[in-house]
C-alpha positions in Angstrom: 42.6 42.6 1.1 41.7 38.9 2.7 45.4 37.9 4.1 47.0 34.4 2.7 46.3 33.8 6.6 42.6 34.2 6.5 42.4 32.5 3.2 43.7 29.7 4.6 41.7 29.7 7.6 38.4 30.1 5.4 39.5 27.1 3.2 40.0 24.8 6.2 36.4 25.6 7.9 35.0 25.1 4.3 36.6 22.0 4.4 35.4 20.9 8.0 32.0 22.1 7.0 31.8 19.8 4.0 33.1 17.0 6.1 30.8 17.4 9.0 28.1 17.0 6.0 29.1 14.2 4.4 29.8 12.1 7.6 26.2 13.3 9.0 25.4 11.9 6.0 27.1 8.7 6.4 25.9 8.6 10.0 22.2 8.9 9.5 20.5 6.2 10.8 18.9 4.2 8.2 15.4 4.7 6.8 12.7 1.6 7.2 10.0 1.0 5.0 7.5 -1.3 4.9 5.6 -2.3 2.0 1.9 -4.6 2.6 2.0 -7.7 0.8 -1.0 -6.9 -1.8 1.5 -8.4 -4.2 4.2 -11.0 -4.4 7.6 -10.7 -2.2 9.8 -10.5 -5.6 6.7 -8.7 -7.6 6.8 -5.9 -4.5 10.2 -5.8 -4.5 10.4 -4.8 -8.2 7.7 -2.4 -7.8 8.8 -0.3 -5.2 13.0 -0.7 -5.0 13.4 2.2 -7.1 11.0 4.5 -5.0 13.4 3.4 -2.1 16.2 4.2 -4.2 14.9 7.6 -4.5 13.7 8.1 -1.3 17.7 7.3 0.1 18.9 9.8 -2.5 16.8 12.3 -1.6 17.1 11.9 2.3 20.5 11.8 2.4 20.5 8.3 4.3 19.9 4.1 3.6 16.5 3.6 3.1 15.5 -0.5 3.4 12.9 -2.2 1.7 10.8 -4.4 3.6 7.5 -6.9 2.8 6.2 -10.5 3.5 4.5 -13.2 1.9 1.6 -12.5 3.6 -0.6 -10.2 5.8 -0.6 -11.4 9.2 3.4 -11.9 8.9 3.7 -8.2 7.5 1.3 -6.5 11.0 3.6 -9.0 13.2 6.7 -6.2 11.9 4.2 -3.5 12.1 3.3 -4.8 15.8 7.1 -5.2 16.6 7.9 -1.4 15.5 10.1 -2.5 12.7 9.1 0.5 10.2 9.6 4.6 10.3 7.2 4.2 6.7 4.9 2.1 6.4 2.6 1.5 3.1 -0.3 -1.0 4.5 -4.0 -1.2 4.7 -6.5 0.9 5.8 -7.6 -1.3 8.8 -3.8 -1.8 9.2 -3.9 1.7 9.5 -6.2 2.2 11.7 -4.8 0.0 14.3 -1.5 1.5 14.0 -2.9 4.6 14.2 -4.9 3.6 17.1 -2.1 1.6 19.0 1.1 2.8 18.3 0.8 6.6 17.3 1.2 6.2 13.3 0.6 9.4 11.5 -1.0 9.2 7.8 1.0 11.6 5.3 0.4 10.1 1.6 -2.3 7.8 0.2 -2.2 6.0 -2.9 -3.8 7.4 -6.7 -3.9 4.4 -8.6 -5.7 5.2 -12.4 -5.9 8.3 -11.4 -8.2 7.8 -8.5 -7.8 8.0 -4.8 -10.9 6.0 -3.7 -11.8 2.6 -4.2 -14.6 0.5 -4.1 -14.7 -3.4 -2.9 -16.6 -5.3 -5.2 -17.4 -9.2 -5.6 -16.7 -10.2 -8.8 -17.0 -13.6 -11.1 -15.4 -14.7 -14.6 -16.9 -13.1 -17.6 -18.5 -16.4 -18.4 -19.5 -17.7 -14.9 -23.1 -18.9 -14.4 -23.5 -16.7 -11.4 -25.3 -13.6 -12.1 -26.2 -12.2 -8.9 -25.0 -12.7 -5.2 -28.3 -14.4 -4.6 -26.6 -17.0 -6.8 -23.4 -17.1 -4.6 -25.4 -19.5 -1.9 -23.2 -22.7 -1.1 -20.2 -21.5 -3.7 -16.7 -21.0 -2.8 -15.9 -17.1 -2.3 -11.9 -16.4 -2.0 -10.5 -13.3 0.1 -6.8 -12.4 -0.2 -4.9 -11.6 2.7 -6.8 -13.2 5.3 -9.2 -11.9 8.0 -7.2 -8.3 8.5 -7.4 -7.3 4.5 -9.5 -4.2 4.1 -11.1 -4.3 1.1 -10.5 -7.9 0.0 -12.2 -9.6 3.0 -13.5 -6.9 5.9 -15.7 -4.6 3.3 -16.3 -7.6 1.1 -18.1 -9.5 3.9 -20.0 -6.5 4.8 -21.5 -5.9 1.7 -22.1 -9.4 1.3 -24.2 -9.7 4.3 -25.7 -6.3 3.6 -26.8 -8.2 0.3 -28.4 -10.8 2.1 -25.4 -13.7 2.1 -24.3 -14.4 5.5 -20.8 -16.1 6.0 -22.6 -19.8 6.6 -24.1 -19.5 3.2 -20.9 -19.6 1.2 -17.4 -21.5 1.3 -15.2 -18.8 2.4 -11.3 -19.4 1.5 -8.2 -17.3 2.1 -5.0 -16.5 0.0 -1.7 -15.0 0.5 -2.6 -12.0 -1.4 -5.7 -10.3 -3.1 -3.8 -10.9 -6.7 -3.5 -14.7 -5.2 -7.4 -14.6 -4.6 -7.7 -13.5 -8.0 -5.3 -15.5 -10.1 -7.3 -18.8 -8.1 -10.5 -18.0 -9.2 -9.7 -17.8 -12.4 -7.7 -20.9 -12.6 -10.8 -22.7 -11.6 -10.2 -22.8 -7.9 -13.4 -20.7 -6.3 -16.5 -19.1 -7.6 -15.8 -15.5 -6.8 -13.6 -13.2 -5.2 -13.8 -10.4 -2.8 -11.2 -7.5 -4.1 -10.6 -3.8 -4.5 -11.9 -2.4 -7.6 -8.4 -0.8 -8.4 -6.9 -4.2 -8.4 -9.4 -5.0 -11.5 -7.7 -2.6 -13.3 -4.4 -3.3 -12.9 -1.9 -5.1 -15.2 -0.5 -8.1 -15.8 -3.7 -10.3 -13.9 -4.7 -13.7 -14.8 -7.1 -13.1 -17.6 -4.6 -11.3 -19.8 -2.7 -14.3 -19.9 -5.4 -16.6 -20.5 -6.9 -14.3 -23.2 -10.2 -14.0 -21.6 -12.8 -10.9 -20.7 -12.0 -9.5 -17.1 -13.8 -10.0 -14.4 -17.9 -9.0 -13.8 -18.7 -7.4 -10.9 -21.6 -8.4 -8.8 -21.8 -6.2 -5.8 -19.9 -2.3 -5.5 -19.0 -1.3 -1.8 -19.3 2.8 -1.0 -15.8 4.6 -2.0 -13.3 4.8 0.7 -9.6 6.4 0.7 -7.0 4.7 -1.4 -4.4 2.9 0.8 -2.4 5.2 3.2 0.9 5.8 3.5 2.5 6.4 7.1 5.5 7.8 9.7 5.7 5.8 12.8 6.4 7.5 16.2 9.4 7.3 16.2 9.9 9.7 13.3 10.0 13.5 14.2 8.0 15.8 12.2 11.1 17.1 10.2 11.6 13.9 9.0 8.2 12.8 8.4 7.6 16.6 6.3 11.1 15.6 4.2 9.8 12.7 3.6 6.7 13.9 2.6 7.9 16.4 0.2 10.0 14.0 -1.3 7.4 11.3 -2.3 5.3 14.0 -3.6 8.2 15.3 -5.9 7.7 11.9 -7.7 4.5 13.4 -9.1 6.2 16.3 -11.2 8.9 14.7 -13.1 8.8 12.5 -16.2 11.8 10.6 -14.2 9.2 10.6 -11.3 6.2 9.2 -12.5 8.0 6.6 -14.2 9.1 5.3 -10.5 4.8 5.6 -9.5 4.1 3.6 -12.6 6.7 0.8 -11.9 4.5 0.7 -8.5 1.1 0.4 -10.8 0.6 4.3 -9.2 -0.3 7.1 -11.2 0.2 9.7 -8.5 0.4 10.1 -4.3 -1.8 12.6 -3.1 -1.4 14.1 0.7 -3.7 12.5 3.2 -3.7 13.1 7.1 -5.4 10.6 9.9 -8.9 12.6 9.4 -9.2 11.2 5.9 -9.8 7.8 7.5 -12.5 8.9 9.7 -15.7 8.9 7.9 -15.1 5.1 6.9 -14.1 4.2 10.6 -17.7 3.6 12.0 -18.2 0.5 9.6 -14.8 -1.4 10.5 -14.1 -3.5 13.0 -13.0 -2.1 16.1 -8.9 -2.1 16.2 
């Protein structure tokens, strides 16, 4: 029979052990995440606080929401090291890869699709009908010079088309849902965007009661927008992290977060995935 003695003794290391925990716990260092500004500041903050909030629960430790107005501001914090996960571009991506050792571990389903296509595309009741028709009109590109699929694949299949950048007005938003709110408020021609964006919610011809856009031109399929560890985050880490993003997928609870994000699922990806697209970007 256990002695009061021993009893004793086995309640107090019991209790040490459940205090190491919690103050492991309350010592982790905190979790950064990064979030690329395809969206508004407060509209990506609403989207994705909740998947931080779940991430933190999950992990044990603070995990802090991060994005920018805009694309070059948001790589300037990618380029400074400020994120162990990182949501961004696949060019983004690729640099970061490339540069600073990021490792791919999730990538995006959005409608139940993890590919997308850029496509040019004009109101529903524009006179232009074909990009031959685009000469000397006033194409807008969200996110500046380093957006993937809003302005690097858009001008590539818009040369491949026959349009070369002196034969059109080329302008710039914040955001690709910028590019397209503009054009439709009578502010360009066309726009440059990811197909997946098209599809989305809550965009500028809802509101106005109007058709959605038509598409002119359809670049090749390449993987839905990654989502990475930094260096700095040790496999262990990176494979909790992993497993707990993917746990969003099997609970009603769970894909009510993805849908909050206008995600219908993340799918596991890995740095290969980005390969067979790599030869047609830019170099990094």
């Amino acid at each position: 029979m256990m002695t009061q003695f021993a009893l004793m003794l086995r309640l107090v290391l019991t209790l040490c052990c459940l205090l190491a925990a919690s103050l492991a716990t309350a010592a982790a260092r905190p979790l950064d995440m990064g979030i690329f500004p395809r969206y508004s500041v407060s509209q990506t903050e609403r989207m994705f606080r909740p998947i931080a909030d779940y991430l933190s629960t999950q992990l044990g430790r603070p995990v802090r929401l991060y994005t920018t107005p805009d694309f070059p501001s948001f790589w300037t914090l990618v380029n400074q090291g400020r994120f162990d996960l990182v949501h961004y571009n696949q060019y983004h991506y690729l640099k970061a890869h490339k540069r600073f050792g990021h490792r791919a571990i999730l990538r995006n389903e959005e409608n139940g699709q993890d590919r997308i296509h850029s496509v040019i595309a004009v109101r529903a009741d524009s006179a232009f009908h074909s990009i031959a028709d685009l000469h000397g009109a006033k194409i807008l590109f969200g996110g500046g010079r380093g957006a993937m699929m809003s302005y690097i694949v858009a001008r590539h299949i818009l040369q491949q088309a026959g349009l070369q950048p002196e034969d059109y007005l080329a302008s710039f938003s914040k955001t690709p849902v910028g590019a397209v709110r503009e054009m439709f408020y009578g502010q360009g021609d066309a726009v440059g965007i990811g197909h997946t964006m098209l599809e989305a919610g809550g965009m500028p011809w809802e509101e106005l009661g109007l058709a959605p856009p038509r598409i002119l031109l359809r670049s090749k399929p390449l993987p839905l927008h990654p989502w990475a560890v930094s260096a700095q985050v040790d496999r262990k880490l990176a494979g909790e992290i992993k497993k707990a993003l993917l746990g969003l997928n099997h609970s009603r609870e769970g894909r009510q977060l993805l849908r909050q994000a206008r995600l219908t699922g993340l799918r596991p990806a890995s740095d290969s995935d980005y390969d067979p697209a790599e030869p047609s970007w830019p170099r990094p």
